[in-house]
N, C-alpha and C positions, 0 to 999 in steps of 0.2 A: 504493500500500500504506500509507503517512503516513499520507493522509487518511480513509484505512478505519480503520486504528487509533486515532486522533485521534476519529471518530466514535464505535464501538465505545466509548471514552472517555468521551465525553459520555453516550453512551444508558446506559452503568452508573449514571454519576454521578446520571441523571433518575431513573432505578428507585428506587436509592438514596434520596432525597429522597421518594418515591414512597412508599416501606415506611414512610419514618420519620414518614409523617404520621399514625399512629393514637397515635404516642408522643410525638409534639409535642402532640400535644391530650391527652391523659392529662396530662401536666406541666407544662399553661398555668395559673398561677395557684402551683403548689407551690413548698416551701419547700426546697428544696437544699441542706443545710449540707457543705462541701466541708475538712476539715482537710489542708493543701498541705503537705509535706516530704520530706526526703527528699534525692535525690541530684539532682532535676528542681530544685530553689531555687538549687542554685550554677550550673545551663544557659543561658546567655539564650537558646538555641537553645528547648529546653524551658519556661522560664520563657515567652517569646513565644507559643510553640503553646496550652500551658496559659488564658495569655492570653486567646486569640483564641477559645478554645472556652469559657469563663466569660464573654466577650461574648456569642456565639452562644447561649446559653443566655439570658443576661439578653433576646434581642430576643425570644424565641419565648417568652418569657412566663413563663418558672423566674424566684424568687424565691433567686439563690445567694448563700450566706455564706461567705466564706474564713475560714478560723483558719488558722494558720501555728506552727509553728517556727522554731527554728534554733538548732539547739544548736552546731554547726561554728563557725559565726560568732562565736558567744558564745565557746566555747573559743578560737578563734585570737586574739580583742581579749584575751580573759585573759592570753593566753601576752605577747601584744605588752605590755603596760603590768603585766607581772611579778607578778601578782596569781595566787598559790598558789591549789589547789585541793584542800581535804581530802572525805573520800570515805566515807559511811558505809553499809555491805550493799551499795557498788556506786553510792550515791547522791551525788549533791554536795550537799554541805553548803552554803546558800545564806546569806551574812553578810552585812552591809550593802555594804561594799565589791564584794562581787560582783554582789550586789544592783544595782547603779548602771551596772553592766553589761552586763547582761543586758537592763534595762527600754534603755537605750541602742541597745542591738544589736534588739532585738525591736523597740520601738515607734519607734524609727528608723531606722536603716540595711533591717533586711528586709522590714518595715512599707511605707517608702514604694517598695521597690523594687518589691512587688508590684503596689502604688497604679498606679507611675506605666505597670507593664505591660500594666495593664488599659485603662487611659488613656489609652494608644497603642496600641490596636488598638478606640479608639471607644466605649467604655463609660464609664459615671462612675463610678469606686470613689474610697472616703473611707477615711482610715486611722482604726480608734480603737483602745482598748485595753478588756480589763476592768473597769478604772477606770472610768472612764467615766461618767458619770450612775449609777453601781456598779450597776454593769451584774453583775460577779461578786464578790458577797462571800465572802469564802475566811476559813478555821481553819485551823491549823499543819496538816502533815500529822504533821511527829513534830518537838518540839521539838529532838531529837536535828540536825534537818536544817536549819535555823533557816527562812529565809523563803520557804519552800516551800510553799504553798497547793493544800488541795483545796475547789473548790466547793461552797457549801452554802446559799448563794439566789442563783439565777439571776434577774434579770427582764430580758427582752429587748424592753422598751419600745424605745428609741431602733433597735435592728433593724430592727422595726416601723415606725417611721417613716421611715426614710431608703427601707425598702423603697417605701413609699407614694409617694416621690416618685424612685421609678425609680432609686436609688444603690446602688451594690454596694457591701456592707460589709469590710471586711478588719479582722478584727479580732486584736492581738498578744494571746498569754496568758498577761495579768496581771492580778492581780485586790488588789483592795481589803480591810483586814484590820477588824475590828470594832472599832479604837482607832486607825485610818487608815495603819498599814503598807503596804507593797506586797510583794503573796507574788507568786513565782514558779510557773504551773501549767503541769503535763505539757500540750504541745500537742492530742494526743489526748484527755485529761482536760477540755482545757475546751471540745473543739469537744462533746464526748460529752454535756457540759451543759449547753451552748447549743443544740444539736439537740434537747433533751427539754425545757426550758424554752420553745419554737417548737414545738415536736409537731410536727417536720421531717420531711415525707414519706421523705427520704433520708436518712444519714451517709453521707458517700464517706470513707473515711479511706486516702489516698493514700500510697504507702509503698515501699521498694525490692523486694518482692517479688511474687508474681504471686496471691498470696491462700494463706486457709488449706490446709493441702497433708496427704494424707492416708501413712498408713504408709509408701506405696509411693513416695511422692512427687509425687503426682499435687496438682493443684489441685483441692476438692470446689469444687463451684459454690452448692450451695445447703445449707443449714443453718439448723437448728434453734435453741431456746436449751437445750433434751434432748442435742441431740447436741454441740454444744460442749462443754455441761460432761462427757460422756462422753470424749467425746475430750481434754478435759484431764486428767481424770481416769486416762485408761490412757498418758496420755505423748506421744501423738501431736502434741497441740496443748503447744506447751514453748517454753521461751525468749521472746523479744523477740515472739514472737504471742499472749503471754499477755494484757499488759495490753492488746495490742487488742480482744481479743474481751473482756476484762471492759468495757471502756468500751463495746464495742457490746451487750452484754447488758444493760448499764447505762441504756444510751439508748434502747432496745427496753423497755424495764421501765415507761422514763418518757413512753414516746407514741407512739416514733420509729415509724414502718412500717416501715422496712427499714433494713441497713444494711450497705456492701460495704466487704471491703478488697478492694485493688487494687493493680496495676503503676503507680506513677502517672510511671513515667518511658517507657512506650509511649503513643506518639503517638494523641491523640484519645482518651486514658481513658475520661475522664466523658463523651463524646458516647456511645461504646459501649456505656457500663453503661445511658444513661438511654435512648438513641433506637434500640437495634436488636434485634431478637431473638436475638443471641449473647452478648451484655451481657460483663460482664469479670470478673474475680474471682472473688472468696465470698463471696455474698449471707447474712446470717443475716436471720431471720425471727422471728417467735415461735415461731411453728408452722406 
């Protein structure tokens, strides 16, 4: 009986592989942009799996970019080294001190953790940041918040090339100010203008919940950029889903084909969304 289920086992797993060849070939050559965070960045269990499937991705011929977070991180070094946090509409207020923090915790500490998870599991990932070759040059968002940057020239040269020579990028989101600052950007924000600056076949924007969710509670799976702003507009679409979908509308505006939020803490996300006809999340579309 073992070994009849052991089989059974395998003949799924060949099926499986089987289905997902029409979609490994749709995706051979595509641009992947993948923004990681969430509750999966503190898992090495997660962090590992994640891993091992932004490998898998890089062999069968996807072009993926990680952008990252980490705001947890950043709050905890805050609290450890007694560095106050003032808060404006909800917002932190980013001063130079904190500043120093942040670029610490982001383009070090979670930066290299990713690097080095992708690294062990066989792929070659490079840490950079928006800085970068300025890569993102950023305006205040409200002087109110001090060094808090939103995007406003993207060039994604140096992408381009590490792509060309088979490197996954992990890039932290900070960005470069027009008199050489360093602004602090929403992880979502800058993965959202680095997918439209790359006319990125996908945004994944990975997250603690299962995708946009309609009145009833349900997950819609596919969407519009009509039916978003409808549904934000009567309430349904509220809270901590808002700036998602403005960043995925945003990035849909600027090139992107598609773009899903997702559970990014169930096992094999992005293999589901990209390789199988069940896919994951809330896809938004144009139309």
């Amino acid at each position: 009986m073992k070994k009849q289920n052991m089989n059974r086992d395998w003949i799924a797993t060949a099926r499986t592989l089987s289905e997902a060849l029409p979609y490994l070939q749709r995706y051979t050559g595509a641009t992947v942009v993948i923004k990681f965070g969430g509750h999966a960045m503190g898992d090495a269990t997660q962090m590992a799996g994640f891993a091992r499937d932004v490998v898998l991705m890089n062999q069968v011929g996807v072009h993926p970019v990680i952008v990252h977070g980490g705001g947890p991180m950043i709050n905890a070094l805050l609290e450890k080294l007694e560095i106050k946090s003032e808060f404006v509409n909800g917002k932190r207020v980013t001063d130079e001190a904190t500043m120093e923090v942040v670029e610490m915790v982001l383009s070090g500490l979670v930066n290299k953790r990713i690097v080095q998870a992708i690294n062990q599991e066989g792929g070659r990932a490079v840490g950079i940041s928006g800085k970068d070759a300025n890569m993102m040059v950023c305006d205040p968002v409200d002087p109110a918040l001090g060094l808090v940057g939103q995007p406003v020239e993207v060039t994604p040269d140096l992408i381009r090339q590490m792509h060309a020579h088979n490197i996954i990028p992990v890039v932290a989101p900070l960005g470069t100010g027009r008199d050489g600052e360093t602004f602090n950007v929403n992880g979502d924000t800058a993965a959202g203008a680095i997918a439209g600056a790359l006319r990125a076949d996908r945004l994944l924007l990975l997250t603690d919940v299962e995708g946009v969710k309609d009145a009833e509670g349900a997950v819609i799976t596919a969407l519009t950029i009509d039916s978003v702003e409808r549904l934000t507009a009567e309430g349904v679409i509220a809270g901590g889903m808002i700036p998602k979908t403005e960043t995925a509308l945003a990035a849909i505006r600027d090139g992107v084909r598609a773009v899903v939020i997702l559970d990014g803490r169930a096992p094999n996300a992005c293999l589901l969304e990209l390789f199988t006809d069940h896919g994951a999340g809330s896809m938004i579309r144009a139309e």
